[in-house]
C-alpha positions as CSV (number, residue, x, y, z in Angstrom):
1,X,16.5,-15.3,-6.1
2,X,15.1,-12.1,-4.3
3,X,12.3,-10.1,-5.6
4,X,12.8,-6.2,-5.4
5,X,10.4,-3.6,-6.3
6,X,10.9,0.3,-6.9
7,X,8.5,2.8,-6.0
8,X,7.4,5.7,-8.1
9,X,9.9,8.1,-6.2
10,X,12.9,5.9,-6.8
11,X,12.2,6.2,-10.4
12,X,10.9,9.5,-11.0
13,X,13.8,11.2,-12.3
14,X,16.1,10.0,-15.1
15,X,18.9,9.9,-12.9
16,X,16.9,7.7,-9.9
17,X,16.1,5.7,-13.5
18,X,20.0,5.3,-13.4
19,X,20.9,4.8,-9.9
20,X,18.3,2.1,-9.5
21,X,19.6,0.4,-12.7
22,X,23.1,0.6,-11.1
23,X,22.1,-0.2,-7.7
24,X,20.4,-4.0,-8.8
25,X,22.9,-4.7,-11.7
26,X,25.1,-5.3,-8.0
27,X,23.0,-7.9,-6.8
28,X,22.7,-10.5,-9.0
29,X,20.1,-12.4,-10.7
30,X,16.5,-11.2,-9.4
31,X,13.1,-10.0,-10.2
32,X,12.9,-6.9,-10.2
33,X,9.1,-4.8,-10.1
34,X,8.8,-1.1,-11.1
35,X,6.2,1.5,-10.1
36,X,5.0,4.2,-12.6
37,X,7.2,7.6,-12.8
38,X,5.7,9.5,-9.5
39,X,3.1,11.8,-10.5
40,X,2.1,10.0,-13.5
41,X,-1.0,7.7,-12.3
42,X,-2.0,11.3,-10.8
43,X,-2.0,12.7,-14.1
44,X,-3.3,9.3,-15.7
45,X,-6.5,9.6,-13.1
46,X,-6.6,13.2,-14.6
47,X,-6.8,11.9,-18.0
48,X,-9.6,9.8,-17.6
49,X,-11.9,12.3,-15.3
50,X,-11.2,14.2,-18.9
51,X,-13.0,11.6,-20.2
52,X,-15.5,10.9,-18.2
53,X,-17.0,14.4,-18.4
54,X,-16.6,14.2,-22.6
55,X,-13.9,17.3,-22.6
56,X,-11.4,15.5,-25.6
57,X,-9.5,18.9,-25.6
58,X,-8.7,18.6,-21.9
59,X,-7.4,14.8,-22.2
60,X,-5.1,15.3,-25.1
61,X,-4.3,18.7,-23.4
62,X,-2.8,16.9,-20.4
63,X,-1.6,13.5,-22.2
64,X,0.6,16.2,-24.4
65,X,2.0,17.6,-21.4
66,X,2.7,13.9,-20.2
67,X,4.4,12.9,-22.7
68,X,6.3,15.9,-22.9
69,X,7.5,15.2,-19.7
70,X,8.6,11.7,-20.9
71,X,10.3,12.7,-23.9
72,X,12.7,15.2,-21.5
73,X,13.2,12.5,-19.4
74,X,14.5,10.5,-22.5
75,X,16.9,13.1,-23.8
76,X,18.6,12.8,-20.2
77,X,18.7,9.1,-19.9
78,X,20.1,7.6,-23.2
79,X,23.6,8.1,-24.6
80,X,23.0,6.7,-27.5
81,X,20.5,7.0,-30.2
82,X,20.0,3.7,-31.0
83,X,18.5,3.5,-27.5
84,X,17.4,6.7,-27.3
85,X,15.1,5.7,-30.3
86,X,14.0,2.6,-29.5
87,X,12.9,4.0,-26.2
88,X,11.2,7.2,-28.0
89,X,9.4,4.4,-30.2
90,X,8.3,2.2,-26.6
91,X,6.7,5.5,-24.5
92,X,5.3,7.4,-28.3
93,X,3.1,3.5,-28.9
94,X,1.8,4.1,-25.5
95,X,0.3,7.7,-25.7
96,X,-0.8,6.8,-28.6
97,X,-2.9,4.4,-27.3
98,X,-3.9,6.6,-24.6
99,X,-5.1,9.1,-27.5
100,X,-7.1,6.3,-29.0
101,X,-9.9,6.7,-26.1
102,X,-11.6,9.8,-27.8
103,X,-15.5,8.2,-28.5
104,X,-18.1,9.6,-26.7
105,X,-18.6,6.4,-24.4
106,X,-15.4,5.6,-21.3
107,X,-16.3,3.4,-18.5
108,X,-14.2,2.3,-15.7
109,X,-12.8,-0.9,-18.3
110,X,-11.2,2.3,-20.1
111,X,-9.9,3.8,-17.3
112,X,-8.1,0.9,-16.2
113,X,-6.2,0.5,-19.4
114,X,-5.1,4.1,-19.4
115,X,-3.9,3.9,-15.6
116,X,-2.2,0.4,-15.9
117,X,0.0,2.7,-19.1
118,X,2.6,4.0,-16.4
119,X,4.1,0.8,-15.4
120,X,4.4,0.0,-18.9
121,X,6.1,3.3,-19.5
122,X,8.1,3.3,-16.5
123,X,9.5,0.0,-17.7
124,X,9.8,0.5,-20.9
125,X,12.6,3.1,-20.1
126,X,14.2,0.8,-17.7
127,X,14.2,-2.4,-20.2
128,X,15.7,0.1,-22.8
129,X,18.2,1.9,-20.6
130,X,19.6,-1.7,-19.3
131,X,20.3,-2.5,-22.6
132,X,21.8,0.4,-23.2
133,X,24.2,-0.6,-19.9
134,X,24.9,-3.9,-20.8
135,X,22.5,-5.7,-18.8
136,X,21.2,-8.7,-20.0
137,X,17.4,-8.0,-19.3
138,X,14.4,-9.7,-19.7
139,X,11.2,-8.1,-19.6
140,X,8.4,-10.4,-18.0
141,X,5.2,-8.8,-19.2
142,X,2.9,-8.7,-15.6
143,X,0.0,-8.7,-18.1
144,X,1.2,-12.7,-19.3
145,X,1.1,-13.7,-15.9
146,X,-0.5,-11.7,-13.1
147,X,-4.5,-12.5,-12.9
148,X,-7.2,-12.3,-10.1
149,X,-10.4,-14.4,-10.2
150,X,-14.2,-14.0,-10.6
151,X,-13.5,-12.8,-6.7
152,X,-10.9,-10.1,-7.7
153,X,-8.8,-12.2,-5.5
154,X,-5.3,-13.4,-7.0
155,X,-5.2,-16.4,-8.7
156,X,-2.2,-18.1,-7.3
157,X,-2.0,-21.2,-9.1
158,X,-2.4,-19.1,-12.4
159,X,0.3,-16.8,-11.2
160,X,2.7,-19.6,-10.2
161,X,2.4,-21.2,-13.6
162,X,2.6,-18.5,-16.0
163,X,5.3,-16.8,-14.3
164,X,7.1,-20.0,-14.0
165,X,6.8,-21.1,-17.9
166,X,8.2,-17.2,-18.8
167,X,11.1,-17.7,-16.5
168,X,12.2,-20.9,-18.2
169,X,11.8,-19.3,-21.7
170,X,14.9,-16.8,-20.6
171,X,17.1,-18.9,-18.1
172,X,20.2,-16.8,-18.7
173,X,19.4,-13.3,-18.2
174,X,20.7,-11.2,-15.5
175,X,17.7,-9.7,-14.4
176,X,14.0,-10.0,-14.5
177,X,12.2,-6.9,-15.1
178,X,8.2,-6.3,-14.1
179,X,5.2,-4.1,-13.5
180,X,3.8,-3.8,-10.3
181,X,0.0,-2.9,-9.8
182,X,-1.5,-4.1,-13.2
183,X,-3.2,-7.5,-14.2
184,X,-5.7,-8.8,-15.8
185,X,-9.1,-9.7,-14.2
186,X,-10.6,-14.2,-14.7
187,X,-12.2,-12.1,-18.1
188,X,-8.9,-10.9,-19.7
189,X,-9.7,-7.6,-18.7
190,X,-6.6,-5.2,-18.3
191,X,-7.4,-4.1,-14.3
192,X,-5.5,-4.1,-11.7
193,X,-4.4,-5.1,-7.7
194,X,-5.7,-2.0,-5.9
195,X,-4.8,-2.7,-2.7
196,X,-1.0,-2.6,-2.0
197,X,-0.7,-1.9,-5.7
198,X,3.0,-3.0,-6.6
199,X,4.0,-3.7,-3.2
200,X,1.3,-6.5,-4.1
201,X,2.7,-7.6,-7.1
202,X,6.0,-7.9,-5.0
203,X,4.8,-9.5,-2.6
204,X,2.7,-12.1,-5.0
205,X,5.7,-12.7,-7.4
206,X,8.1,-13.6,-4.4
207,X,5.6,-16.0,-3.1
208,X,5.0,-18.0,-6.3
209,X,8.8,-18.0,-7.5
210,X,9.1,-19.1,-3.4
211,X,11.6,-16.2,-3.2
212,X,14.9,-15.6,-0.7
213,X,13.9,-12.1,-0.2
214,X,10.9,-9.6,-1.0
215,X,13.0,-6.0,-0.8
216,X,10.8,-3.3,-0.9
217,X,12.5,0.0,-2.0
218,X,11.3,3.6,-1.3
219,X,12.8,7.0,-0.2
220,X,12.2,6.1,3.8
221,X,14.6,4.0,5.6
222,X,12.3,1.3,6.8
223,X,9.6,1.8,9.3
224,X,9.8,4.5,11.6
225,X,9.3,4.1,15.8
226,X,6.5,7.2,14.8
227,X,5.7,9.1,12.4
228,X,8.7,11.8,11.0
229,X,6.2,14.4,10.2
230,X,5.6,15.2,13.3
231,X,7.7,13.6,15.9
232,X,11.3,14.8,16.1
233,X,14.1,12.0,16.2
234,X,12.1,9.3,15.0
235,X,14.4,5.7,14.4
236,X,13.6,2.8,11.7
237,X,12.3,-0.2,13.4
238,X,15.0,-2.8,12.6
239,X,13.1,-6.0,13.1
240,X,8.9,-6.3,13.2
241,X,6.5,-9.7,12.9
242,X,4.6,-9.7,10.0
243,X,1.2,-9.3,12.1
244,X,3.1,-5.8,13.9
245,X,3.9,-4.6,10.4
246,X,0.0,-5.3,9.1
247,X,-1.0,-3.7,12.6
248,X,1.3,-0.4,11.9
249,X,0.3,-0.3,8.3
250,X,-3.3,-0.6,8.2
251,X,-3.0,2.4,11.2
252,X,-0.9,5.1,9.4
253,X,2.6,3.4,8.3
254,X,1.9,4.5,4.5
255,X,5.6,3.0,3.4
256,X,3.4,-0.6,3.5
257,X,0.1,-1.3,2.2
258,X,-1.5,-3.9,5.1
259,X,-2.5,-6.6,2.9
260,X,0.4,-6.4,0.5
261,X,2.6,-9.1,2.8
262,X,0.0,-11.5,3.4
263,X,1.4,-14.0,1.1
264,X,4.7,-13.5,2.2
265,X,3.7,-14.7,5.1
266,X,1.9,-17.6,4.6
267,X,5.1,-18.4,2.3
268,X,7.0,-17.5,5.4
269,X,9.5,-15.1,2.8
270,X,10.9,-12.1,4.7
271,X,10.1,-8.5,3.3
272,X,12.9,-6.4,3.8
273,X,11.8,-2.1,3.3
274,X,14.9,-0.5,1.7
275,X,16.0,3.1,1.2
276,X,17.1,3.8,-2.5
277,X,18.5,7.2,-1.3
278,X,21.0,5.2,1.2
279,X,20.6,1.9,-0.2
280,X,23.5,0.6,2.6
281,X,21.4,1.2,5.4
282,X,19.6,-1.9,7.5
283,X,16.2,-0.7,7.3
284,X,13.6,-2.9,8.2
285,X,13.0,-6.6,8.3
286,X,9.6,-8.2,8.5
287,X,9.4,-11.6,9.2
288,X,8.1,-14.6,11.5
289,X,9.9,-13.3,14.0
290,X,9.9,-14.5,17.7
291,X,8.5,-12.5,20.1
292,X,11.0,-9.9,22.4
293,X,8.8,-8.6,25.1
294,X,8.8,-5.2,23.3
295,X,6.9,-2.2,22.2
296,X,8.1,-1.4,18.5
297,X,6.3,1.7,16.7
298,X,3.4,3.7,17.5
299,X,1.2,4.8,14.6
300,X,-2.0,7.3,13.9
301,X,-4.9,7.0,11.4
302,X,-6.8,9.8,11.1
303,X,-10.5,10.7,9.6
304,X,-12.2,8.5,12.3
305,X,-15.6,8.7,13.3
306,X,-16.8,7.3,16.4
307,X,-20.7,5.8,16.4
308,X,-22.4,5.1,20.2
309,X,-25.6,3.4,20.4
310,X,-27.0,3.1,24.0
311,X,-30.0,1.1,24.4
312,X,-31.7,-0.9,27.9
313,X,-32.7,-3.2,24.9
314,X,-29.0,-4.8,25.0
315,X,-29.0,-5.8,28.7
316,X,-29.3,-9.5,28.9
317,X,-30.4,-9.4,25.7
318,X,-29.0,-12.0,22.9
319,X,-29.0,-10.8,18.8
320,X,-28.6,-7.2,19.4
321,X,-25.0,-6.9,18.8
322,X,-25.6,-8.8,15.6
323,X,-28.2,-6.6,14.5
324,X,-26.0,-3.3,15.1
325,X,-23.4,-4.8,12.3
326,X,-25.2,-5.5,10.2
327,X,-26.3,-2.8,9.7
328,X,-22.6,-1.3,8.8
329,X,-22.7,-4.5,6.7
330,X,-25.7,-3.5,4.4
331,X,-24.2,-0.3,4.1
332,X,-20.8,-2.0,3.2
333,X,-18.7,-0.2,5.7
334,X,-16.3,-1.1,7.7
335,X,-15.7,-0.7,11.7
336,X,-12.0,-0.5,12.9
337,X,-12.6,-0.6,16.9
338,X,-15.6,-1.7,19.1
339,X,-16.1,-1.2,22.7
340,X,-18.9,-2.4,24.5
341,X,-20.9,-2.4,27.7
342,X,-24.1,-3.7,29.6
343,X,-26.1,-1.0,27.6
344,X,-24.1,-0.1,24.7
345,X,-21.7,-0.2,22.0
346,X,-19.2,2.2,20.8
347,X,-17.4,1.7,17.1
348,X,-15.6,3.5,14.6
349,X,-15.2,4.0,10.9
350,X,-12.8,5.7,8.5
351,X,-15.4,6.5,5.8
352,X,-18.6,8.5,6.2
353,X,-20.0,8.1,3.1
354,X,-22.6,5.9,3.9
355,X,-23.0,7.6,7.8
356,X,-26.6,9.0,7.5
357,X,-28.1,6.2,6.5
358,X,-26.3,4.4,9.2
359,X,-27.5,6.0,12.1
360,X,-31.1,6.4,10.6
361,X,-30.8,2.6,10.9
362,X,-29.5,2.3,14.0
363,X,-31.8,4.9,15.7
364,X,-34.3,2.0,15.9
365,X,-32.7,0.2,18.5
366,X,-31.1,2.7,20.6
367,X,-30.0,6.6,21.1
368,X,-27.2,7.1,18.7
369,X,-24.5,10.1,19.1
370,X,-21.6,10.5,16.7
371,X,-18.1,12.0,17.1
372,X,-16.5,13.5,14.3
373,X,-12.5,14.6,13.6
374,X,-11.0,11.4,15.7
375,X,-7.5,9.7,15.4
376,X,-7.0,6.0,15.9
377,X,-3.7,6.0,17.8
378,X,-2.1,2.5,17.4
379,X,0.7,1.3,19.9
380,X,2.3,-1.8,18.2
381,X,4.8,-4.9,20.0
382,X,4.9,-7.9,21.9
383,X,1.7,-7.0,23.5
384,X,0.6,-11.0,24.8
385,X,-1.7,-10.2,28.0
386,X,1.1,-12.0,30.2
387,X,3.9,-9.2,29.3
388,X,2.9,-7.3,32.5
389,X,3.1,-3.0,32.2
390,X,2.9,-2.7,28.5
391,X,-0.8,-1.4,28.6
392,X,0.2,0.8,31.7
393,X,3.1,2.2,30.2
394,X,0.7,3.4,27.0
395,X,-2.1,4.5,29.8
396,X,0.2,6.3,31.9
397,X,1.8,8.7,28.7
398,X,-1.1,9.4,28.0
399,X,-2.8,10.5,31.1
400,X,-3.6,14.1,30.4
401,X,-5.3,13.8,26.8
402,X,-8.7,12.8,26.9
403,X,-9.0,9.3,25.3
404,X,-12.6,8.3,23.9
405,X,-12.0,4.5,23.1
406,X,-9.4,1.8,24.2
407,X,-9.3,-1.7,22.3
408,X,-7.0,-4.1,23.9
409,X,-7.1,-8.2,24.0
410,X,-8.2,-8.6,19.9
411,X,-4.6,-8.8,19.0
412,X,-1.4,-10.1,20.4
413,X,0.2,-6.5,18.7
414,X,-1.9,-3.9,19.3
415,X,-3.3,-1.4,21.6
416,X,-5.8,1.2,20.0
417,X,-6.8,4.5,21.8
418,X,-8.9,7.3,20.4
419,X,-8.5,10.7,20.7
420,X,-9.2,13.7,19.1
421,X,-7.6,15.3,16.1
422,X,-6.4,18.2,18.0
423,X,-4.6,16.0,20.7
424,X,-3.1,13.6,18.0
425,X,0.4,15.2,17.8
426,X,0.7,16.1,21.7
427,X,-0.5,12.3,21.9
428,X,2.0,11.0,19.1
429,X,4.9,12.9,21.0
430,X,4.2,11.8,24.4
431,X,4.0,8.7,23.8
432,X,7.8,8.2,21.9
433,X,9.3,10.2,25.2
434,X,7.3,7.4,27.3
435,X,8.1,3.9,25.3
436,X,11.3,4.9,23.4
437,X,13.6,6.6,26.0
């Protein structure tokens, strides 16, 4: 059995609705894990800032216009009315539940029950047009079986069990049908996996049913060697380890969430990112693979700031490197690269929020200097110490843009260079015509 999850583009139209439902009624008997409509949690997060500011004419304003949306999509996708009803009946229950939230109080527990309504929605219309097809579906409610613990952490076991007793219940359907992204939280809580969202939820499900196959499916054809948008004749990366896709995903590879395949791979279950717009085409297969003496894909995160402390205090000295993080600990903010000498320390972070208060802190043991509008350029492979020209190679393509920070040695897949947000696409560019000829 193979667990395969659709994004919000691939079923954000009623005829991607139907080309989906035709697409896995092909592959036999699997789970199957559905996004919300794209553009829904959008208007969903709308909804709720509605809410949150008291303004009741807003909310129903926008739900109206939702649902609207909905009921179009409806008229397009059933052919008959007895499905066309039952369906109307399914997606009517839910805004009016999202109507229900009109008293004066709405905390963050609201808000999560209103966003976790477009997977229900977006399934909803799937369960009811499969039946309408002649597939024998069964819907597996994620809210029966997917829970995290007092840590917000997945609870496994839980998972395992639940998910196991509801498959046993229907042994004969064709497909399984689920929502990605929603839970509930070790209080019964409706909340939900935040990061990786249903890619999570994939990724989770495949591990506890001990899956063939985690397919993820999107409008991309796998992971790119760079980024499309701004690097011309891009190619999907066939094959990547699952620590090169984490690398590329956590750096700017937004077709993956980073921690969305960790328990594939500590299940060791390959993740295989599909293309629903050319579902015949390889895309790209992450696995325990071995390594090929390689350099895969090159990657950019933008938004960085770079932090340098300098103080004579460091040399020789023990503690001070402690004292410096944790400082970005008690402001709960995390560094993605360090570089260090005799008399100082060079980081960066991706969120400022907390960045004045950080460098009144460090100003106490050292001159501080900030640089704003960086990009993390991340180079990802076989990059063991041992593979001899791989670091050169990056250095060398690189030679005319000024580069701030390198980080190399903390990973087996990575090399990290920063530069500035002006040089990123000159950077991105030179770099494919370099290590992709």
């Amino acid at each position: 059995m193979k667990v395969l999850k659709f994004g919000g583009t691939s079923v954000g139209s009623a005829q991607r609705i139907k080309d989906v439902a035709a697409l896995v009624a092909k592959r036999g008997k699997n789970i199957i894990v559905l996004s919300a409509m794209s553009g829904t949690t959008n208007s969903l997060v709308e909804i709720s800032d509605y809410l949150y500011k008291k303004n009741i004419t807003g909310a129903k304003e926008t739900i109206n216009a939702l649902e609207a949306k909905y009921m179009r999509t409806i008229d397009e996708l059933f052919a008959t009315e007895e499905h066309r009803r039952a369906a109307t009946e399914a997606i009517k229950e839910r805004f009016d539940f999202i109507r229900s939230f009109n008293k004066p109080i709405f905390t963050l527990f609201e808000e999560k029950e209103i966003l976790a309504q477009g997977e229900l929605i977006s399934t909803a219309l799937m369960f009811n047009y499969m039946k309408e097809s002649g597939i024998n579906v069964v819907m597996l409610p994620a809210l029966e079986f997917m829970r995290t613990d007092k840590n917000a952490e997945p609870d496994s076991q839980y998972i395992q069990d639940k998910l196991g007793t509801l498959l046993n219940e229907s042994p004969d359907a064709d497909i399984y049908l689920t929502q990605g992204y929603i839970c509930r939280n070790a209080y019964g809580e409706i909340d939900n996996l935040q990061r990786g969202g249903s890619d999570y939820t994939a990724s989770l499900i495949g591990a506890a049913v001990k899956a063939d196959e985690i397919e993820i499916w999107t409008d991309i054809d796998g992971m790119h060697n760079n980024d499309p948008r701004f690097v011309e004749g891009t190619k999907p990366v066939s094959e990547l380890h699952f620590e090169e896709a984490a690398e590329l995903a956590y750096f700017g590879a937004k077709i993956l969430h980073p921690t969305c395949v960790l328990p594939a791979k500590l299940n060791n279950i390959p993740v295989r990112l599909l293309n629903t717009m050319q579902p015949d085409a390889h895309g790209t297969l992450i696995y325990n693979s071995r390594p090929d003496h390689s350099i895969k894909a090159v990657a950019a995160k933008d938004n960085i700031t770079a932090i340098k402390i300098k103080s004579s205090r460091m040399l020789l000295a023990y503690g001070f490197m402690r004292k410096v993080f944790e400082i970005f600990e008690t402001h709960r903010t995390s560094i993605d690269m360090v570089a260090t000498s005799e008399v100082g320390v060079s980081v960066t972070i991706d969120n400022e929020r907390n960045l004045h208060s950080i460098i009144e802190d460090l100003k106490k043991f050292g001159t501080v200097s900030v640089d704003h509008d960086m990009v993390i350029i991340c180079v990802v492979g076989d990059l063991e110490w041992q593979n001899r020209g791989f670091e050169a190679e990056v250095i060398n393509a690189l030679k005319d843009i000024p580069v701030r920070m390198i980080s190399y040695g903390g990973s087996n897949y990575n090399i990290s260079l920063l530069v500035r947000k002006s040089d990123k696409v000159e950077a991105l560019n030179l770099l494919s015509k370099r290590l992709f000829k």
